[in-house]
C-alpha positions in Angstrom: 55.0 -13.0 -30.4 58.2 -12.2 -31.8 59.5 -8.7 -30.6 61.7 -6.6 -33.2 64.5 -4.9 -32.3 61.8 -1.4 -33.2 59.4 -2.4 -30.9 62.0 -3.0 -27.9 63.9 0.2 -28.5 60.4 2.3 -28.3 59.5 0.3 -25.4 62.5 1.1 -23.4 62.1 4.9 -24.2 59.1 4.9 -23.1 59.2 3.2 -19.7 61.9 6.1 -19.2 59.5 8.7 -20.0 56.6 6.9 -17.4 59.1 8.1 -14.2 56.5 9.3 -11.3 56.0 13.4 -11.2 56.8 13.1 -7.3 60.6 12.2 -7.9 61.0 15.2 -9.8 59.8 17.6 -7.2 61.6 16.4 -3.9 62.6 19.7 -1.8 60.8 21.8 -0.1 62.5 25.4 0.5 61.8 27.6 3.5 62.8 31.3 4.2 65.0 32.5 7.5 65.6 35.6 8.6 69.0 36.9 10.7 68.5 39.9 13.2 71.2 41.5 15.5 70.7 45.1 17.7 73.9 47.1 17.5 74.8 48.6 21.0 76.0 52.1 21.3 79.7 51.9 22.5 79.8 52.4 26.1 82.0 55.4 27.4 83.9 56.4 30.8 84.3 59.8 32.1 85.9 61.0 34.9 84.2 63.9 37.0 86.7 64.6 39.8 90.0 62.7 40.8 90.5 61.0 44.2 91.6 63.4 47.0 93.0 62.4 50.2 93.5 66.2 51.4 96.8 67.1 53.3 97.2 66.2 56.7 100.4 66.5 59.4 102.3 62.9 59.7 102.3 61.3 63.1 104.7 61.9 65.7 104.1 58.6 67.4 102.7 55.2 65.9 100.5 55.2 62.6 97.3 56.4 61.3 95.1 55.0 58.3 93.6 57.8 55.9 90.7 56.6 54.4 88.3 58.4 51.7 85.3 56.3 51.5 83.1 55.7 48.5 79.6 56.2 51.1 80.0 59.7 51.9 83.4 60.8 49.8 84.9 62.4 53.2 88.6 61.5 54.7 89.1 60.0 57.9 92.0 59.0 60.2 91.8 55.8 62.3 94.6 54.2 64.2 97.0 55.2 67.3 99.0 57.7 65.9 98.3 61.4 66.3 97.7 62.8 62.6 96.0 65.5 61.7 94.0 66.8 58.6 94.8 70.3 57.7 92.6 70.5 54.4 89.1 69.9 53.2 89.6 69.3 49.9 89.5 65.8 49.9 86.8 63.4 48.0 86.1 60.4 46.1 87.0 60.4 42.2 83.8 60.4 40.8 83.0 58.6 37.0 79.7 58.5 35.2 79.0 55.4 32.5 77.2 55.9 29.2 75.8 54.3 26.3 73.0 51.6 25.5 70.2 52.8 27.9 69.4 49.4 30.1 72.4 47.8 29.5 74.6 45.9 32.7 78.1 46.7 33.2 81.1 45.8 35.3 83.7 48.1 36.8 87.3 46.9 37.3 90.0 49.4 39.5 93.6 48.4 40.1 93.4 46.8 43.5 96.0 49.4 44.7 98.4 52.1 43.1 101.7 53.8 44.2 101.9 58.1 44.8 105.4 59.2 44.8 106.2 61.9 46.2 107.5 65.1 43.7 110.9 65.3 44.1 111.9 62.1 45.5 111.5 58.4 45.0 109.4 58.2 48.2 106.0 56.2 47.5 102.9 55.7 49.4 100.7 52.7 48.4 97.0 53.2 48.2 94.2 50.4 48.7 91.9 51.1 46.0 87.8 50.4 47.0 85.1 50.8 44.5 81.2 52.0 45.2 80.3 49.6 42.4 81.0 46.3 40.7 78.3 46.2 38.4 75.7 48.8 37.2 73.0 49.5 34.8 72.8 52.0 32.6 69.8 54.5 33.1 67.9 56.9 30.3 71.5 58.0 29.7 74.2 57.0 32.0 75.0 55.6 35.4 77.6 57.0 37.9 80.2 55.3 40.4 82.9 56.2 42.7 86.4 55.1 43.7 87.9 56.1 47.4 91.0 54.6 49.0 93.2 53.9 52.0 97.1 54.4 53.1 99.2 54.3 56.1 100.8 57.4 57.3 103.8 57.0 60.1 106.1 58.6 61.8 108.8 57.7 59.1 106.5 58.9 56.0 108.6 61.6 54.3 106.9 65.4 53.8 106.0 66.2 50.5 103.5 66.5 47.7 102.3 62.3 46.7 100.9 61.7 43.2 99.7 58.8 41.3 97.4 57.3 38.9 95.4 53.8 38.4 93.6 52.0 36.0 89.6 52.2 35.7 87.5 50.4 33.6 83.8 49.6 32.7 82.7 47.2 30.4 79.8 45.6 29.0 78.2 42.7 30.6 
């Protein structure tokens, strides 16, 4: 059988035409979905500032003053022989807010410098925290910051002041 060039050129376009229905129809498509919860931003307030009290220097050797975070009340320890003239001492107070349920972390300065008004005398204060870490409750959750110094018999009389860093932050 003798092929023409007709018949050859109408079989070839039709072998093209005979492609499977499966080769046209290869993908398959599925949907996603993205989600995300937005926080509310978490704030820092200060209630009250830390407040050592005043207190007469030693006349011999050295006394610590300390205002602890348990209780918020100033005490003297050590051999010298100071004495606390004023009850208006405490702990600086701070209460943390935002996304109910939420962990946090505090971070102080580990200590801070009062210099006395006046002068260029300073005092160095050992910073101690109630809290490193904390939840947030229904609507906020509270911490406290007390300190330490060394008062001597060489500690010159005046009016100290100072400030340090505080921070909360998400976990």
């Amino acid at each position: 059988m003798l092929w023409s060039k007709k018949s050859c050129i109408a079989i070839a376009m039709l072998s093209g035409l005979a492609t499977p229905a499966w080769a046209q129809n290869n993908t398959a498509t599925v949907n996603t979905s993205g989600t995300t919860t937005i926080a509310a931003p978490i704030t820092l307030t200060q209630n009250s500032t830390l407040r050592f009290g005043s207190l007469v220097r030693p006349t011999s050797s050295s006394n610590v003053v300390t205002v602890d975070t348990t209780n918020c009340s100033t005490a003297l320890t050590g051999g010298g022989n100071a004495a606390l003239i004023s009850s208006t001492s405490g702990c600086a107070t701070y209460t943390v807010g935002g996304e109910s349920g939420q962990a946090f972390n505090v971070v102080t300065d580990s200590t801070f410098a009062m210099t006395r008004s006046g002068g260029s005398e300073t005092i160095t204060v050992t910073l101690a925290k109630s809290e490193a870490t904390g939840t947030i409750g229904q609507a906020s959750a509270d911490f406290k910051v007390g300190g330490s110094f060394t008062v001597d018999t060489t500690t010159v009389a005046g009016a100290y002041t100072g400030t340090f860093a505080v921070t909360a932050t998400y976990q």
